[in-house]
C-alpha positions in Angstrom: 102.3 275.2 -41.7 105.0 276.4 -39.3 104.0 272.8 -37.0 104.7 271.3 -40.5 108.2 272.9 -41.3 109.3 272.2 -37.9 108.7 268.3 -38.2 111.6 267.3 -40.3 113.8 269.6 -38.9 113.8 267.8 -35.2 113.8 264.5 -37.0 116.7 265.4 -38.3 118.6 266.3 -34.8 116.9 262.9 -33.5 119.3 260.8 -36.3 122.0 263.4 -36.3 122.1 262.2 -32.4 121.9 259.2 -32.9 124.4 258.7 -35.3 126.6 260.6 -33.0 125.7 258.5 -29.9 127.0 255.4 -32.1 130.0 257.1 -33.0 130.9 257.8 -29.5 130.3 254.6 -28.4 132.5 252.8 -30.9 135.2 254.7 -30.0 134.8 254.0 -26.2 134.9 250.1 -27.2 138.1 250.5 -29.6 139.7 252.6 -26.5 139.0 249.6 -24.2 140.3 247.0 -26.6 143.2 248.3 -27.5 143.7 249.0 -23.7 143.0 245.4 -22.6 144.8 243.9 -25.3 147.7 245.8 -26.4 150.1 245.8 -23.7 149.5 241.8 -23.4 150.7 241.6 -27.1 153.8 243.9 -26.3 153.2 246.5 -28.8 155.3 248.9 -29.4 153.0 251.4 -28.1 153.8 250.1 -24.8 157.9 250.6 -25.1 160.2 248.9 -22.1 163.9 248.5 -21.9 164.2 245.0 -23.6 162.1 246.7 -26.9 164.4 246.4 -29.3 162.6 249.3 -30.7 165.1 252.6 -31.9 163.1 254.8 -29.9 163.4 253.5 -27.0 162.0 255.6 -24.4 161.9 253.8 -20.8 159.0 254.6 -18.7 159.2 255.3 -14.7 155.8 252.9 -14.4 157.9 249.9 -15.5 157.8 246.6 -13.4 161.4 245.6 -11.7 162.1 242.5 -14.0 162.2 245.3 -17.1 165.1 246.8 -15.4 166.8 243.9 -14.9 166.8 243.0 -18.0 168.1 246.4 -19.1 171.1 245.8 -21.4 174.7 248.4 -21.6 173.7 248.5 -25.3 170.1 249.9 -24.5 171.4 252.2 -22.0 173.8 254.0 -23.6 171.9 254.6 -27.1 169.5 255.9 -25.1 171.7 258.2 -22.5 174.8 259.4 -25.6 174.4 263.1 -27.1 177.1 263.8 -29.7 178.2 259.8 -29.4 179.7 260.8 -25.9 178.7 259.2 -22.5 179.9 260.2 -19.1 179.7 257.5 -16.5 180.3 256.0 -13.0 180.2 253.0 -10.7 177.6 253.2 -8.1 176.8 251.0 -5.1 174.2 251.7 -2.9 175.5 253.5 0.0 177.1 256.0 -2.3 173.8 257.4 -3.8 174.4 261.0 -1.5 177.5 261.3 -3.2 175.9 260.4 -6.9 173.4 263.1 -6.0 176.0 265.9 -5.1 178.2 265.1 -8.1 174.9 265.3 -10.7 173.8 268.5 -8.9 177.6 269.5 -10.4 176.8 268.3 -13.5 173.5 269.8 -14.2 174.8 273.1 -13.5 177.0 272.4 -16.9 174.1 271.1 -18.5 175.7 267.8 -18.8 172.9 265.8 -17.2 171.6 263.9 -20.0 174.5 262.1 -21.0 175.3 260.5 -17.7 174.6 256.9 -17.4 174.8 254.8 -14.2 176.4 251.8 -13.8 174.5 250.6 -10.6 176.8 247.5 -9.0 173.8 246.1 -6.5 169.8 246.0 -7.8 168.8 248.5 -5.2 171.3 251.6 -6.7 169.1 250.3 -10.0 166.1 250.5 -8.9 166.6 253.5 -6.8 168.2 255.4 -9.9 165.3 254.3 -12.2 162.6 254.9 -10.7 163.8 259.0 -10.3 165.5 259.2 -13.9 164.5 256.5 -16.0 166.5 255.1 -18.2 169.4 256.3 -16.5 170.6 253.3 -14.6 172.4 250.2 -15.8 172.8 246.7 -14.2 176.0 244.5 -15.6 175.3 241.3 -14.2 176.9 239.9 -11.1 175.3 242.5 -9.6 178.0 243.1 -5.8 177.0 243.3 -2.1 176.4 246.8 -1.6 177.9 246.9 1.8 181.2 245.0 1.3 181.7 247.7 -1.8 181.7 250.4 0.6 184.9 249.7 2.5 187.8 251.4 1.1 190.9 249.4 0.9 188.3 245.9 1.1 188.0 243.2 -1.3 184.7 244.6 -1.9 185.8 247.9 -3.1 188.8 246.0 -4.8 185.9 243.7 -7.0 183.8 247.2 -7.7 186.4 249.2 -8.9 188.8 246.8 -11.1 185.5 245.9 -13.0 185.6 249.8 -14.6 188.1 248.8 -16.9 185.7 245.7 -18.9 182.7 248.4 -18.4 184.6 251.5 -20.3 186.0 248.9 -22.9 183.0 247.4 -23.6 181.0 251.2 -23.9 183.9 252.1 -26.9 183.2 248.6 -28.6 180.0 249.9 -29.1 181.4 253.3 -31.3 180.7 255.7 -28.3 183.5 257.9 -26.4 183.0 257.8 -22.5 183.9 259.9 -19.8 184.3 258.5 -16.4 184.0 260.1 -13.1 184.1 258.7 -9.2 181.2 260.1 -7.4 183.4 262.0 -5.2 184.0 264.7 -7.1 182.2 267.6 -8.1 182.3 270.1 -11.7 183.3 273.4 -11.1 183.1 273.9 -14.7 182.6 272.1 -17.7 185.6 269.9 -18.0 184.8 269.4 -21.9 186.3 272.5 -23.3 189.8 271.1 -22.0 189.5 268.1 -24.3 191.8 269.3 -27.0 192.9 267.6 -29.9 191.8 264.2 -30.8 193.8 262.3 -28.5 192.9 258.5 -27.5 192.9 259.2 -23.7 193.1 262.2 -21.0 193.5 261.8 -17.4 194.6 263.8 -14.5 197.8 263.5 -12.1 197.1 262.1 -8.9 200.8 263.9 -7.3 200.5 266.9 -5.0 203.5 268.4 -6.2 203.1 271.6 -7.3 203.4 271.6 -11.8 204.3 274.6 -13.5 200.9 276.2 -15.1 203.0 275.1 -18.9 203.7 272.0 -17.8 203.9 269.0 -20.1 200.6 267.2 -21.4 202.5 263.9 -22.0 202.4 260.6 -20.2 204.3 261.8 -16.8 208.1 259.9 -16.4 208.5 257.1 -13.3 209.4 257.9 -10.1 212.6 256.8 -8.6 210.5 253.8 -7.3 209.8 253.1 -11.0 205.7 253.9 -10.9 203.5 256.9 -12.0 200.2 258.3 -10.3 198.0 259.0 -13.2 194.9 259.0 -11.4 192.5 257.1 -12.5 189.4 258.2 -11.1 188.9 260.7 -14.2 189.2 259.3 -17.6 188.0 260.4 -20.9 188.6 257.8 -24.2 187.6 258.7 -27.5 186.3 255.1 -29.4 189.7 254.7 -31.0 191.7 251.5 -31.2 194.3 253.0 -29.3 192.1 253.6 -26.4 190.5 250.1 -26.5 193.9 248.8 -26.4 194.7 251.0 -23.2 191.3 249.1 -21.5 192.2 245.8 -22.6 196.0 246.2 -21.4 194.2 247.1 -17.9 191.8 244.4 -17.9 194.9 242.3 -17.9 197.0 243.6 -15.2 194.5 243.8 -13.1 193.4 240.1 -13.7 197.3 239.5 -13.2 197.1 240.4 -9.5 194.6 238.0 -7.7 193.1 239.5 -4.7 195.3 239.3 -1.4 194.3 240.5 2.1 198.0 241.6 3.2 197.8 244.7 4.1 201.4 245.7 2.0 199.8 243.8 -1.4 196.2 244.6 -1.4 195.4 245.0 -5.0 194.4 248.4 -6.6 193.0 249.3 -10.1 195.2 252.7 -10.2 198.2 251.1 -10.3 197.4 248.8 -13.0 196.2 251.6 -14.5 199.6 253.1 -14.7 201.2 250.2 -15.4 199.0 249.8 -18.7 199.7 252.9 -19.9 203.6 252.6 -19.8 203.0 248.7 -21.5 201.2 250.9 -24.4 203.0 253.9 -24.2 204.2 253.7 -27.9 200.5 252.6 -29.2 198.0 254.9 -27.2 197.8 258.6 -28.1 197.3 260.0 -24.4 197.0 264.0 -22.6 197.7 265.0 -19.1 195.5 267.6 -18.5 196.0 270.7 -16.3 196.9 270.0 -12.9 194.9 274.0 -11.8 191.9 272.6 -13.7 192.0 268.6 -12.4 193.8 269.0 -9.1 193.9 265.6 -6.5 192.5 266.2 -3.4 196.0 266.2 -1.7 196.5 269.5 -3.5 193.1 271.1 -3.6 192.0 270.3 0.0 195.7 271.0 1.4 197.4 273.8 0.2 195.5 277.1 0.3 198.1 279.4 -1.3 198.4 277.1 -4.4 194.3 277.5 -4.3 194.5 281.3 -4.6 197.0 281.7 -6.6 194.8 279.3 -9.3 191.9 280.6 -8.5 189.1 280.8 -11.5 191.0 278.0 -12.8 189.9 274.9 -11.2 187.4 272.7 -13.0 186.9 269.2 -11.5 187.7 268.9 -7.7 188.4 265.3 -6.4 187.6 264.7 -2.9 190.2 262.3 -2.4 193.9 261.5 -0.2 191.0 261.2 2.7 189.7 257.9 3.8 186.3 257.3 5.3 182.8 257.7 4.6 181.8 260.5 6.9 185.1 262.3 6.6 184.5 263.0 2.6 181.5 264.1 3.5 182.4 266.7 5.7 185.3 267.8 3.8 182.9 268.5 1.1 180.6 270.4 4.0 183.9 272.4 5.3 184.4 273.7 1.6 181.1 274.0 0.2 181.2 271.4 -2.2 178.8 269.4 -0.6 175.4 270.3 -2.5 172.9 267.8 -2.3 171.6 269.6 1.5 170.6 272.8 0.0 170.0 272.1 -3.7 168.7 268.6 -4.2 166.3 269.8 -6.5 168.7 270.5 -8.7 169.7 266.6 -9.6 167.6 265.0 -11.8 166.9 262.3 -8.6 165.8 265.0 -6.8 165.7 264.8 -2.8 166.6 260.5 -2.2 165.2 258.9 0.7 168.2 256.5 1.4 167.5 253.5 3.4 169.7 253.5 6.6 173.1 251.9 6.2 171.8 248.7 8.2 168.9 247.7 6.0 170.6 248.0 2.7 172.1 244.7 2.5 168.6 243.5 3.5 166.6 245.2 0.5 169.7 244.5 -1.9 169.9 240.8 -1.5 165.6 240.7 -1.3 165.7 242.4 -4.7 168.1 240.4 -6.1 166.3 237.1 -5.0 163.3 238.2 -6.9 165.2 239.1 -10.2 166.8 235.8 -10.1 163.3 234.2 -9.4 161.8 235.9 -12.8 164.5 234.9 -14.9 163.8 231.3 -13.9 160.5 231.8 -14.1 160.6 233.2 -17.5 163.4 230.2 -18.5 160.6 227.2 -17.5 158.0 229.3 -19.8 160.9 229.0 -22.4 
């Protein structure tokens, strides 16, 4: 009898196993399917830059041609916290100096809004493949080494494009902060952007303000110019600031590039020429000279350093020309960052090409994006 009672019960575990068994297996063949099939349909399970899905949430395992294909729109939705971007221009050589200025950032917890603007498809790539996402192409992509050159016509073509690139970030309804990489956050510069002004920028003089002094749009020198630096920008997405970008689109456009050394074109002083032209339409605050010093002050005169000690905020490593020489500056005060705390960038420790193969892997990269896009145009 017990023989007998036993009998259905291990009949029973034979179909329950069974059953099981098929279960399992139709679940391994659904797993394979959808891993064969879906990313060749481009589901949105699969997302990449060009989804025009509003999660987007780039990937670090994406192919170069995604990347490239990485629109300023995409970017910035995905980069903005509080509708507010920061940014900077980036071209190859300079990715040491992007690293120390984000290990700045990150220590003000301002990380995540920063966005890229990478000038040649290596600083993309590079950028991308550390902090996806992060990194934006706006076609023609620039020779990285002609860009590095202060004073060059490749430094002239890098920096008068920021104008178009800020202008075209507040036609999309976000306010953007812009920074050079050469500088570094003492503190968060945010809690100084009072009011609801169209612009704020900092004084590029090194004569000494009073701690009260004005926050309007500084008067002309004798020579008839101002030095509103323009390195350090913030815009809310007003009219009034979009009018400021436009009005230094033109001027610079109005001075065609000569290689004399007395009228090599700049983008500052266009810069300061377009803010006089829209002094009466564009809502604009100087901010504190002890909290945004120039370099000519900061690096230069030690008593005015003590005596605004606690105060300083953002510290531009500039009035110094060279490559090396920033760099050391930096070293000689302590600003520079990236030796000791790398891991404190969201790149983390870069393995930088030497200076002498980056035109090399630039232009190779670039020939391969162009080759995709035609290859993807015939398919079209």
């Amino acid at each position: 009898m017990a023989q007998q009672n036993q009998r259905p019960i291990s009949n029973r575990s034979i179909s329950l196993l069974n059953r099981n068994g098929l279960l399992l297996l139709l679940l391994l063949a659904l797993f394979v399917i959808l891993g064969v099939f879906l990313p060749l349909t481009g589901s949105s399970l699969f997302l990449s830059p060009d989804t025009t899905s509003s999660s987007l949430s780039p990937s670090s395992s994406l192919s170069v041609s995604d990347w490239s294909d990485y629109s300023l729109a995409q970017a910035v939705k995905f980069v903005a916290k509080n509708e507010t971007v920061i940014v900077c221009a980036v071209s190859y050589p300079f990715l040491p100096f992007l690293n120390n200025w984000l290990i700045s950032i990150s220590r003000q917890n301002h990380q995540e809004k920063v966005l890229v603007i990478a000038e040649d498809y290596a600083t993309l790539y590079k950028v991308n493949e550390r902090w996806p996402g992060h990194a934006v192409l706006i076609p023609p992509a620039l020779d990285p080494q002609a860009a590095h050159k202060f004073g060059s016509q490749g430094f002239f073509n890098l920096t008068s494009r920021r104008p178009q690139h800020l202008l075209n970030i507040l036609e999309l309804g976000y306010n953007v902060m812009y920074n050079d990489v050469d500088m570094v956050w003492l503190q968060d510069p945010f809690q100084y952007l009072q009011g609801s002004h169209d612009a704020y920028f900092m004084d590029d003089m090194i004569a000494i303000k009073p701690l009260n002094h004005s926050h309007g749009l500084p008067p002309r020198s004798r020579s008839g110019v101002t030095y509103v630096c323009s390195c350090m920008i913030f815009l809310r997405s007003t009219d009034g600031a979009k009018l400021l970008m436009k009005t230094w689109v033109e001027e610079i456009q109005a001075q065609p590039w000569n290689n004399t050394q007395a009228k090599k074109p700049h983008d500052q002083p266009a810069f300061n020429r377009a803010l006089h032209k829209t002094a009466n339409q564009v809502d604009v605050y100087l901010l504190p000279q002890s909290a945004f010093p120039s370099g000519g002050l900061y690096f230069k005169n030690e008593t005015w350093v003590n005596e605004t000690k606690g105060k300083h905020v953002i510290v531009h490593n500039n009035y110094i020309i060279g490559y090396e020489r920033k760099m050391k500056r930096f070293q000689d005060f302590n600003l520079w960052l990236v030796d000791d705390h790398a891991l404190e960038s969201p790149l983390g420790i870069l393995k930088i090409y030497q200076e002498q193969n980056t035109t090399t892997e630039g232009k190779n990269q670039t020939k391969t994006v162009k080759k995709q896009r035609k290859n993807r145009g015939k398919k079209h």
